[in-house]
C-alpha positions, -999 to 999 in steps of 0.1 A, spaced: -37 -651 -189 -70 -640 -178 -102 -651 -191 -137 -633 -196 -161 -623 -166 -194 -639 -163 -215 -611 -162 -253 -608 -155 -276 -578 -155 -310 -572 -133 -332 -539 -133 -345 -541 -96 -374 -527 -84 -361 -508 -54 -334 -487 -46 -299 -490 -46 -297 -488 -7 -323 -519 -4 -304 -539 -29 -270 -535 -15 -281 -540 20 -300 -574 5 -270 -586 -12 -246 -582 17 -271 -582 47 -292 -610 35 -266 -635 13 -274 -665 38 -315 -656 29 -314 -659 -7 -283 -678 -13 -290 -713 -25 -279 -741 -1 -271 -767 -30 -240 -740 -37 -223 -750 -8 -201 -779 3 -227 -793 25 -263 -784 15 -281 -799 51 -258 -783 70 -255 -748 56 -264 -724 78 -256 -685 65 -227 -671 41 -217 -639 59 -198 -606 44 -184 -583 68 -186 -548 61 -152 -531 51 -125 -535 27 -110 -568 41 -138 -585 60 -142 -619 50 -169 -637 32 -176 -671 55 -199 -699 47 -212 -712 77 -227 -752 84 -242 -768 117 -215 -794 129 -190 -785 103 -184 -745 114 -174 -718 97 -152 -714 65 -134 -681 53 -144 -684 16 -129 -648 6 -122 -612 16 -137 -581 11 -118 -560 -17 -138 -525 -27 -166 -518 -1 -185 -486 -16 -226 -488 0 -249 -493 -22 -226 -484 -46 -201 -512 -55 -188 -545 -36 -157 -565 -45 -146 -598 -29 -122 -623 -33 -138 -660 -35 -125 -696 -29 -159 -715 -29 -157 -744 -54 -120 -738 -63 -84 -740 -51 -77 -713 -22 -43 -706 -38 -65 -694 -69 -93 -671 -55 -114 -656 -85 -136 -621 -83 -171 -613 -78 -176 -574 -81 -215 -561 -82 -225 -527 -85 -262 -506 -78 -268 -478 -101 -302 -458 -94 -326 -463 -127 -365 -441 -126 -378 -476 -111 -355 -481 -87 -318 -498 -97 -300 -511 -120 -273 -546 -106 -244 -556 -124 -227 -585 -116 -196 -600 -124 -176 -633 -118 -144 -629 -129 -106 -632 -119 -100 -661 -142 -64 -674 -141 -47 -707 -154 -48 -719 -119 -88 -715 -115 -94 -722 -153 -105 -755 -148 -130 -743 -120 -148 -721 -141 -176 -745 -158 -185 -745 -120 -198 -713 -121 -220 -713 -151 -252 -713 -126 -257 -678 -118 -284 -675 -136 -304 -699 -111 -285 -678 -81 -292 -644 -86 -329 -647 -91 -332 -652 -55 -313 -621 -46 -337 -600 -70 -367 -617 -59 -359 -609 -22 -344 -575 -27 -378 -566 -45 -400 -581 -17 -403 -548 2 -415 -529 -29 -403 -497 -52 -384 -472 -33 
């Protein structure tokens, strides 16, 4: 049994090469350090480019941690990964994002989903996206319109 993607929607003021190469190129920038196992530690969360690079939080003193895996790699088109952060490893949910050009710039969807029983009782975890993604907008912006 599955359950229902969290989805959020942004209209970005910049193109969709920008925002792509902000979400993957910049995570560690605008991702929030209170999202990670160790908040005064955290260093960067990486994603290597390609289908199968892995997602990796890093933290000073504690190293590195493969958090996921690169599933769809399409630039500044559409990303797909695999994620283990805040749940069971043997029950990896989804986080798939896609860039669609708008007359201002781009349109980012976003969606965390790959809900199963075994990560069911992760899932209230995840309800702060809304404080997340923010960051990604505001920094993908930063630069300006395209």
């Amino acid at each position: 049994m599955s359950f229902e993607a969290i989805v959020q929607d942004y209209d970005l003021h910049c193109g969709v090469e920008r925002a792509f190469n902000t979400y993957v190129g910049s995570h560690g920038t605008w991702w929030h350090r209170d999202y990670t196992p160790d908040a005064g530690t955290f260093r960067q969360l990486t994603i290597e480019s390609g289908v199968g690079g892995q997602v990796t939080l890093s933290h000073e003193g504690l190293g590195d941690f493969v958090i996921g895996q690169v599933t769809v790699w399409e630039p500044s088109e559409r990303l797909a990964y695999t994620t283990t952060l805040a749940q069971s490893p043997e029950y990896p949910s989804e986080i798939s994002v896609t860039f669609t050009p708008t007359a201002d710039g781009c349109h980012f969807h976003f969606e965390h989903g790959g809900g199963n029983e075994g990560n069911k009782k992760d899932r209230q975890k995840f309800g702060d996206w809304g404080i997340i993604l923010p960051r990604f907008v505001a920094l993908a912006e930063s630069v300006g319109r395209p």
